[in-house]
N, C-alpha and C positions, 0 to 999 in steps of 0.2 A: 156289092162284093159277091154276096148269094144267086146264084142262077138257078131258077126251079125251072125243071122240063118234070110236065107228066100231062096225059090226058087230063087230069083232074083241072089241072090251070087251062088247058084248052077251052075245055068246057063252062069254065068260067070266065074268059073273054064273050065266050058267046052269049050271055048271061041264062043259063043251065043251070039251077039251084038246087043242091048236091046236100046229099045226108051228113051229119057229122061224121061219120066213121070214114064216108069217102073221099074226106078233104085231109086224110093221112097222104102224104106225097113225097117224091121222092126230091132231097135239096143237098146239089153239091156247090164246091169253090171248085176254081181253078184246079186242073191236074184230074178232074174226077169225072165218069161219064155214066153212063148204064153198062159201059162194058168193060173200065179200064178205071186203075185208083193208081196215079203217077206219086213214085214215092224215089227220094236224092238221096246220097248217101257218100261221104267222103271218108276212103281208106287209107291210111298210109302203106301202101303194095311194095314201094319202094323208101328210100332214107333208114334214120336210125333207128326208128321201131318198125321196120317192115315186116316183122314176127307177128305185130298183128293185122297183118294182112290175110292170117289163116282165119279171121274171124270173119269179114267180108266174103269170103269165099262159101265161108259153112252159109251165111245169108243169103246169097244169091244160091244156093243150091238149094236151099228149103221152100223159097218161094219157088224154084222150078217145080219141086214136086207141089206145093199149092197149086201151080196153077196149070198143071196136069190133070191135080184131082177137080180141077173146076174153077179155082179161083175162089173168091171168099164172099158168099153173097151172090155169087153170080159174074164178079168183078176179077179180069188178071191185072196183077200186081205186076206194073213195070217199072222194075224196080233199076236205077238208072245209078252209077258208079264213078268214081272219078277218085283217080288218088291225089292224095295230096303231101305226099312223104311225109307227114307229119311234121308238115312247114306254115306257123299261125297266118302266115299271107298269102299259101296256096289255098289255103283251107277258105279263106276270104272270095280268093278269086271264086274257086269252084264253087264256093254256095252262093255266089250273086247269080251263076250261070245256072244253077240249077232253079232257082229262084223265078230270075228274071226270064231268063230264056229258054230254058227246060218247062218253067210252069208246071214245078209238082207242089202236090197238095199239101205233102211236108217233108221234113226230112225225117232221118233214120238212121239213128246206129250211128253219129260221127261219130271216129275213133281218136280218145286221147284228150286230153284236159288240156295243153294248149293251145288245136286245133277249136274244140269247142269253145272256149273262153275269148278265140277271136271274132265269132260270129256271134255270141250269146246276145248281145245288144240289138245287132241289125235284123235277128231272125225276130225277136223280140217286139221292135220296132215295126215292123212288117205285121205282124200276127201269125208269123209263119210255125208251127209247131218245129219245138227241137225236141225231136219223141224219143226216150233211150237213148239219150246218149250216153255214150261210151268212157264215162270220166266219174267217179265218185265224188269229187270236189263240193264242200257244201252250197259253193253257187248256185247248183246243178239241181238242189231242190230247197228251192226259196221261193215260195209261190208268190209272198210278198212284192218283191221286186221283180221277178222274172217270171211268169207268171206261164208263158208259151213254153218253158223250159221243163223236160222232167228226165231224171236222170236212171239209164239200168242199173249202174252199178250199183254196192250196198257203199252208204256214204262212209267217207275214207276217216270221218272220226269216229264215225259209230263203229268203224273197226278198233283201230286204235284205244277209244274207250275198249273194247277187250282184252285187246295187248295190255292194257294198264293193269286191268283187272289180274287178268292172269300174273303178269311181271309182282305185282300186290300180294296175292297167294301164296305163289312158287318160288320168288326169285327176292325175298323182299330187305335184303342187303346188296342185291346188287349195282354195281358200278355201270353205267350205261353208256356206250355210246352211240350215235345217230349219225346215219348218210341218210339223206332225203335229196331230188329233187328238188330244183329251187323255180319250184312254180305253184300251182294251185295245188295240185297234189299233194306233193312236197310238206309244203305247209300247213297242209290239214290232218295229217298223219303226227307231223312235229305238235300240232296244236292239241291235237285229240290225247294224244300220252300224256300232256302235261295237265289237261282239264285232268283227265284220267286218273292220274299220281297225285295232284292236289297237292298237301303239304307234302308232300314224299318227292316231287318235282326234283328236289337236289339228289338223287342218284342219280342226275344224267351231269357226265364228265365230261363229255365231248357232244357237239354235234358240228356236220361237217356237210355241204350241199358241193351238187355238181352243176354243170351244165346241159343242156340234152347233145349242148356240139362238141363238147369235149371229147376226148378221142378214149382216154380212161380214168378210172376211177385210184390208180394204183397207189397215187401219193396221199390219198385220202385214207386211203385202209392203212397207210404206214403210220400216220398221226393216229389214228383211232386209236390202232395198238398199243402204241405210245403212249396212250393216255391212261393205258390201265386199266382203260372198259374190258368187264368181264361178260357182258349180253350185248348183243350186236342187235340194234333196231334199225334194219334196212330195209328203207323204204323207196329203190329202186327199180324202174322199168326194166324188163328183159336186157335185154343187151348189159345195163350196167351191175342190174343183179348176179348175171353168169360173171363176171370182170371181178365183182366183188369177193363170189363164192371161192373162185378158183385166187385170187391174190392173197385171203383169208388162209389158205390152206401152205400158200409158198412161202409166207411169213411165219409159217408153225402157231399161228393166232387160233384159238380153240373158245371164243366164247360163246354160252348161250347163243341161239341166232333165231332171230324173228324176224320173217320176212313177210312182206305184202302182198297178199292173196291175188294181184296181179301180175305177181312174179314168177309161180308159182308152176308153170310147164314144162312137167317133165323129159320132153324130145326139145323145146324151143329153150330152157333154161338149166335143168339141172345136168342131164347130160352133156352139154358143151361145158358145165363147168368140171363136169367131175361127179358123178355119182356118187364116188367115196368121199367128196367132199362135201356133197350136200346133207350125207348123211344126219339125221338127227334136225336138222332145221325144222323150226315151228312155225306154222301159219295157220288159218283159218279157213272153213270150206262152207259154203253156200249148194254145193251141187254135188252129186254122184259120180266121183270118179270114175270113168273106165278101165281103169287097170286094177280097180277093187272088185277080188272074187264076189263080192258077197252080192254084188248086184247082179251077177250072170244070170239067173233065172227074173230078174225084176222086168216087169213088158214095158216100164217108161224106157228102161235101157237099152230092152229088147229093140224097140221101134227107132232107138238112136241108131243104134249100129246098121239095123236094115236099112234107113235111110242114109247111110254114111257110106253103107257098102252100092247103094244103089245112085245117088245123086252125087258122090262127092268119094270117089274112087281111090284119087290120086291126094289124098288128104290124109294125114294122119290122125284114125276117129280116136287115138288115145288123149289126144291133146286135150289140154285145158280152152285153148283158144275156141276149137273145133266145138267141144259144147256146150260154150258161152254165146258164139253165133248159131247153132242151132235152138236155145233155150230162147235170146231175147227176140230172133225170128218169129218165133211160135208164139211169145207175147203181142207182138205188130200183130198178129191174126187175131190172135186173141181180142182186140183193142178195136182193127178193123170189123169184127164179127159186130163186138155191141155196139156198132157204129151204124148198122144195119142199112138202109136206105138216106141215111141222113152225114151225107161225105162233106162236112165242111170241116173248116181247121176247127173253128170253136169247136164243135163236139168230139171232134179225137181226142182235145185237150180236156173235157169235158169225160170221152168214158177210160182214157188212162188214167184219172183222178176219179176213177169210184170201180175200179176192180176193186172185186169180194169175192176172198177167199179163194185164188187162181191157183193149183196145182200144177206146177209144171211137171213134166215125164222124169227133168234130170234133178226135180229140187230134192232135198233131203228131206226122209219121213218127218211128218209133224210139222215141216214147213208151206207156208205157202203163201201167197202174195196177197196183199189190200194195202189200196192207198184212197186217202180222203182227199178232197179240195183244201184242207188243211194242213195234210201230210202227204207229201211228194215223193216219200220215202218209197221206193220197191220193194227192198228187202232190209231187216234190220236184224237177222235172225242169222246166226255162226253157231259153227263146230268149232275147237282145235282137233288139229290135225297133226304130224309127225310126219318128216319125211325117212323110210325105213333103209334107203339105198337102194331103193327101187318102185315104190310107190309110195303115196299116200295113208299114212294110217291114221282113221277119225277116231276120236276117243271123249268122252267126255257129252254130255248134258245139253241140249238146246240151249247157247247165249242170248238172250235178247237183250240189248241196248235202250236201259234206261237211266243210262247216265243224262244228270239235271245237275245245270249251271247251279250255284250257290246264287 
């Protein structure tokens, strides 16, 4: 599976007996060369979540500027695209092509937890790295079973354990009720509140799932209400989150509202539903919002926005989506960097399983990224946050997620 190209192997067919230091050589897989690191990536551009197609975009525009500035190691990143509207059998098609017939060295950034949970076995099977993917889902980091697989997001129960926490604190009579997602997702957010709540589990009065094909959510918010939930735990994608916010507000329904930190885009979510309606909704943040004053003088930000205003124009740099693809891009370098001369799949999956202590430009002060061959985790580490009617406001103490089973 390993191809070594260097002088050094030349010189050793010849039989040329070489110091130990100079039998350091360079060893790629498929997809990899001295000039070029082939990396696949399926978006949903188009279908129901095609909001995160801004993510895809900020991605291909960061690897532009890498490999303007030279590329990584000496290597440009062709970085190769295919959408899949967010369809678990386009997502199939496209990653067999990128795979099979593309021959890149791994994938990148699939977006979305039902796309990735369609391929997680076959890339698996292959030894193909699924690097960053784009889903929280605790599948996504089980090195146990799935071993090629490691996930960006922060996982979707170790959020939820927060929400519990908090809901525990703040809120600890109240009546709950649950929209989720009836998928991976979905269900790991539904799982994480109740591990979370523990005996307290019976505040939740309702819980209610969608479709991703369903057209709206509107008969779901009418039964919530219904129920006499006084905190709304919505745990909906874009589209059905704005559906939600703004049906919330036509009902005169006013409770509590916790929503999931992939919902959470101000231009792609709260304003289509209503800014005065999102007002006051709580969620959790990982990253440096750009529409918070307090970062305007900070140079991780600084160098977001210069890159935003220079590779990626016609993009909106306030967005959430916008600097989640520019933050897990800069990871892929990252991961590519201590990969150094050694491009095979093992060792990608090998140095994304032993970053130490990675500081990204957009992470929050005091944060910063290590994962072991034991923990797959990216990030495990939240704010809450407040939506004020117009941005983001972080409040409150470093969370870290050390919720443990009984």
């Amino acid at each position: 599976m390993t191809r070594i190209k260097s002088t050094g192997a030349a010189l050793l067919m010849l039989g040329v007996t070489l110091s130990a230091p100079a039998l350091a050589q360079k060893k790629y897989d498929v997809g990899a060369t001295d000039t070029e690191i082939k990396i696949g990536q399926t978006n949903p551009s188009s279908g129901p979540a095609s909001t995160f197609g801004a993510i895809g975009r900020a991605e291909a525009a960061y690897i532009r500027m890498i490999n303007e500035q030279g590329g990584v190691n000496g290597r440009k990143i062709n970085l190769i695209q295919y959408d899949d509207a967010y369809s678990p059998p386009k997502t199939v098609e496209q990653v067999r092509k990128l795979v099979e017939s593309d021959e890149v060295l791994t994938t990148f950034q699939i977006i979305g937890t039902p796309p990735n949970a369609a391929v997680q076995k076959y890339l698996n099977s292959k030894g193909v790295p699924q690097l960053l993917a784009g889903s929280g889902a605790s599948r996504f980091t089980d090195p146990k079973n799935f071993p090629w697989t490691i996930s960006a997001n922060p996982n979707y129960q170790s959020e939820a354990h927060i929400y519990a926490k908090y809901i525990l604190e703040n809120f600890p009579n109240a009546k709950i009720g649950i929209l989720y997602q009836n998928d991976d997702l979905g269900k790991d957010y539904v799982k994480g509140l109740k591990d979370g709540l523990g005996a307290k589990a019976g505040m939740i009065v309702k819980e209610l799932s969608y479709e991703v094909s369903d057209p709206t959510v509107d008969s779901q918010l009418v039964t919530l209400k219904a129920s006499g939930a006084d905190l709304f735990y919505n745990m909906s994608t874009p589209k059905f989150a704005a559906q939600s916010i703004r049906k919330a507000a036509e009902l005169g329904w006013k409770p509590v509202h916790i929503l999931e930190v992939n919902a959470t885009g101000v231009g792609q979510v709260l304003v289509p539903a209503g800014p005065e309606n999102a007002k006051d909704i709580i969620s959790v943040a990982y990253g440096k919002d750009p529409l918070d004053p307090q970062w305007a003088d900070d140079e991780g930000m600084k160098r977001y926005k210069a890159f935003m205003a220079k590779y990626a124009p016609g993009e909106d740099a306030n967005s959430g989506y916008a600097t989640y693809g520019y933050s897990t891009a800069a990871l892929l370098v990252q991961i590519l960097k201590q990969c150094g001369d050694e491009l095979t799949r093992a060792n990608i999956m090998k140095q994304a399983t032993n970053i130490k202590g990675f500081v990204p430009d957009l992470g929050l002060p005091g944060m910063s990224i290590t994962t072991t061959p034991d923990d797959y985790r990216i990030n495990k580490q939240f704010q809450m946050m407040k939506f004020d009617g117009q941005r983001w406001i972080i409040s409150g103490p470093i969370l870290t997620d050390d919720f443990k089973a009984d």
